[in-house]
N, C-alpha and C positions, 0 to 999 in steps of 0.2 A: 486703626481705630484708636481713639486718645478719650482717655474719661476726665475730667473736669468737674470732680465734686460730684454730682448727681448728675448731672448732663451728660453723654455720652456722644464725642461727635466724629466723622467719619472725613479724615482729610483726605481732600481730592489734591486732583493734579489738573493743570491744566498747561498745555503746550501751544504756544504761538511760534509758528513756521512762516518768513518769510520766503515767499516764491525764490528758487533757485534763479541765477543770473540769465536774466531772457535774451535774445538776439534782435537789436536794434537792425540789423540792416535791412531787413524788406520793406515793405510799403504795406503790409497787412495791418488791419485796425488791432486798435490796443487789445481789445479782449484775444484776437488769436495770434500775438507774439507770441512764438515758441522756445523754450530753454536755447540758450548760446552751448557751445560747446563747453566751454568753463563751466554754467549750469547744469551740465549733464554731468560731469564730473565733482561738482558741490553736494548734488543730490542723496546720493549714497551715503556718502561721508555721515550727511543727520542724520541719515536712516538708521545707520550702525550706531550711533552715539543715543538716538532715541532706543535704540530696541535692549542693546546695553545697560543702558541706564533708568530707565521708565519702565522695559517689558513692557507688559498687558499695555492696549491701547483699548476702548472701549469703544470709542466713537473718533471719529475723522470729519469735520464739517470744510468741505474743502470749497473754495473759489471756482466755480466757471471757466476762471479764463485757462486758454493752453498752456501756459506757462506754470500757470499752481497746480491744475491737472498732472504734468508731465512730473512739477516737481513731487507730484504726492506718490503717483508710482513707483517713480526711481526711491524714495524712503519706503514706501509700503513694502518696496522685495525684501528688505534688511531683516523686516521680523517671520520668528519663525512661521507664526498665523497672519496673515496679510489682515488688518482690522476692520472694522467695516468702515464705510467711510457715505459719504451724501455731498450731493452738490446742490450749493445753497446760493442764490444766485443774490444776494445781500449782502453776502462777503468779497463780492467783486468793488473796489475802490471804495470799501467803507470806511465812514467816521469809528473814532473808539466808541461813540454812541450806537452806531449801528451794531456795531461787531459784537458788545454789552447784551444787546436783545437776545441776539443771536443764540448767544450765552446760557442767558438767563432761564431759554426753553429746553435746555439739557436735560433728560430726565435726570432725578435723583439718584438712579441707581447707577449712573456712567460715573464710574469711578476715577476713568484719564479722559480725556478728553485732548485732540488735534484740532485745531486752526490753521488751515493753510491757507493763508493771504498777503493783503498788498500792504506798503506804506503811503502816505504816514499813519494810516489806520492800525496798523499792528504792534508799532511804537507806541503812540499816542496810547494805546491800550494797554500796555505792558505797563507804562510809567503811572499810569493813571492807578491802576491795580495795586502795584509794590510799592507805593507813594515816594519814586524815586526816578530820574532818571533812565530808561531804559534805550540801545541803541540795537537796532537788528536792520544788519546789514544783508544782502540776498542770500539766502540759504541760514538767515541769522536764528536762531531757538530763545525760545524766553521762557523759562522754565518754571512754572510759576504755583506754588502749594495754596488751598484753599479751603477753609476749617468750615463750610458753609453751605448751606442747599445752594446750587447754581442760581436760583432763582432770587437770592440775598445777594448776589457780586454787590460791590459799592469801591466809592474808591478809598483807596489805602486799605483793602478789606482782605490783600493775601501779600504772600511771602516770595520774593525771587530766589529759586534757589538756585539759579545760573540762567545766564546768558553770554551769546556770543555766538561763534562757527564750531562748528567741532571739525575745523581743517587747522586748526591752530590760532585763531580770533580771537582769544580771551574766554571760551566755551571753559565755565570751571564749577 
């Protein structure tokens, strides 16, 4: 909690997860590609750097497809309370505009908040937010502080406080 003269306001956190690295080889539609082996071993990796570094998770608003599915499990074993989490089928191949809504209906009381989704939507989102450049590659984290009711996002309206892999990517 941070006071500001007479205002009192309550900094969230929000987390944007790119889906762990999927497996191109089969012939199954985009929504049920399933993590690569690589992916399966990306997955963890954020889990531990999210549950280390974030703790409490409040909410999880995760993607549909197999792939952000599979990657949110493999992160969700990492903490010691698995978080709650919801599958929100607007997070599959959305714009940072779509993803923003999404956002924006968080109740006030979710304190962290998980995104697990696709690009360029998850980028576009991140850069749009910290009014800067953001790069999140699969299994990428965008770590992002926000002084604000979820329902105020706008852009340039929070702070990145890391991005990258936490397999050694720049994650800092």
């Amino acid at each position: 909690m941070r006071h500001t003269g007479s205002v009192t306001t309550t900094e969230r956190t929000l987390i944007l997860l790119r889906h762990a690295k999927s497996d191109w080889s089969g012939s199954e539609a985009d929504i049920d590609r399933p993590l690569a082996e690589r992916g399966r071993a990306q997955a963890p990796l954020a889990g531990r750097w999210l549950a280390d570094r974030v703790g409490r998770v409040d909410l999880a608003i995760v993607s549909p497809a197999k792939r952000a599915r599979e990657t949110w499990e493999l992160v969700s074993a990492q903490f010691a309370e698995a978080p709650l989490h919801r599958l929100d089928d607007r997070v599959y191949a959305a714009s940072a505009e779509r993803l923003i809504e999404v956002i924006r209906e968080v109740p006030d009381d979710a304190g962290s908040v998980i995104v697990v989704g696709h690009n360029p939507g998850m980028e576009e989102l991140a850069s749009y937010l910290a009014g800067d450049e953001v790069i999140l590659r699969t299994s990428g984290i965008a770590e992002i502080g926000v002084e604000r009711p979820w329902r105020e996002l706008e852009a340039s309206s929070a702070v990145l406080r890391a991005a990258g892999r936490s397999d050694g990517h720049d994650l800092s």
